[in-house]
C-alpha positions in Angstrom: 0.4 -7.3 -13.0 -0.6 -10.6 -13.5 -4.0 -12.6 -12.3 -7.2 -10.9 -12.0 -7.9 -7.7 -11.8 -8.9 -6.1 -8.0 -11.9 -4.6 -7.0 -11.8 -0.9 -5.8 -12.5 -2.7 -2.6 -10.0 -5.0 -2.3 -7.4 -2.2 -3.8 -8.2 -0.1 -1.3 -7.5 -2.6 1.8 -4.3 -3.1 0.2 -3.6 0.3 0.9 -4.8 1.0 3.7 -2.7 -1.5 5.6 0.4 -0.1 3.7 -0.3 3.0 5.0 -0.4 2.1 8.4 2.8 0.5 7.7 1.9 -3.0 7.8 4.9 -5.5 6.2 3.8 -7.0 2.8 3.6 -10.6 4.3 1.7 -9.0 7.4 -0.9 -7.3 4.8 -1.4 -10.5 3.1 -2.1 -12.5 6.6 -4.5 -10.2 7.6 -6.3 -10.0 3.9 -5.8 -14.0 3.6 -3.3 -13.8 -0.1 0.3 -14.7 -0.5 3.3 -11.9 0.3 4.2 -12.4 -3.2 0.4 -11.3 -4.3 1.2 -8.0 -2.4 4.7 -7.4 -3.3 3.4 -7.8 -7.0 0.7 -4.8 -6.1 3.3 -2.8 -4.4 5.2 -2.8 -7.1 2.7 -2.3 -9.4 1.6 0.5 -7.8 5.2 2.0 -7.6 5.0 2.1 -3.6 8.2 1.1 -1.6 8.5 -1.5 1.1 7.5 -0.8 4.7 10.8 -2.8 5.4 13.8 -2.0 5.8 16.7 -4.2 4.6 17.3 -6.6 7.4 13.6 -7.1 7.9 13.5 -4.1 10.4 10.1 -2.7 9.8 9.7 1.5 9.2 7.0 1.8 11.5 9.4 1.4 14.5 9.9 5.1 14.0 6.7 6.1 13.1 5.0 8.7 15.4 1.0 8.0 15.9 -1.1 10.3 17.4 -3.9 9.6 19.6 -6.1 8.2 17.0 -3.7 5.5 15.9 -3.2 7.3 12.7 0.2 7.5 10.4 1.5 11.1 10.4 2.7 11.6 6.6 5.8 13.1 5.6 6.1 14.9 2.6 7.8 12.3 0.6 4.6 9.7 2.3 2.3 12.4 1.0 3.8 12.8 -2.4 3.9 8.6 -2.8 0.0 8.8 -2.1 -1.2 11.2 -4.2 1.2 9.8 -7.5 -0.2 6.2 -6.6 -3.9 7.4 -6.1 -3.6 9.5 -9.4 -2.2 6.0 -11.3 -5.6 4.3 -9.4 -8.0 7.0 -10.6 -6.4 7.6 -13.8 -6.8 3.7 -14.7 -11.0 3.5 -13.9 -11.4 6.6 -15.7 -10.2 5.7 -18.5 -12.4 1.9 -18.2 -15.2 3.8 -18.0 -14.6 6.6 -20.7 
């Protein structure tokens, strides 16, 4: 990935938003960067669009429950834990 390197903080906005399902460009409005900043993280990060081809956003079928919270799938579950053992594997090893 190219540029600087992100905080822990700013990582974890990133993917917060995409789990809520959030578009790359509508992450990047609400975190003030460029869609191209947070396709280049996605992809990093081995995560796949929340788009659809056609533009047509997952979320539509998305269930939320009362809290306004994503319910997970398997496969959503599986992405997380690969992408937040990539995240933790990386700062351990900085500060081996």
């Amino acid at each position: 990935m190219r540029g600087r390197k992100l905080t822990v903080v700013e990582h974890n906005q990133r993917f917060k938003l995409y789990l809520k399902g959030l578009s790359d460009m509508e992450i990047a409005k609400e975190l003030g960067v460029t869609r191209s900043a947070i396709c280049s993280w996605r992809n990093y990060q081995g995560l796949s669009s929340n788009e659809r081809q056609g533009g047509r956003k997952r979320r539509q079928n998305i269930e939320y429950e009362n809290d306004q919270t994503k319910k997970l799938t398997a496969q959503d579950e599986e992405e997380v834990q690969r992408a937040f053992h990539r995240l933790c594997g990386s700062f351990t090893e900085k500060f081996a």
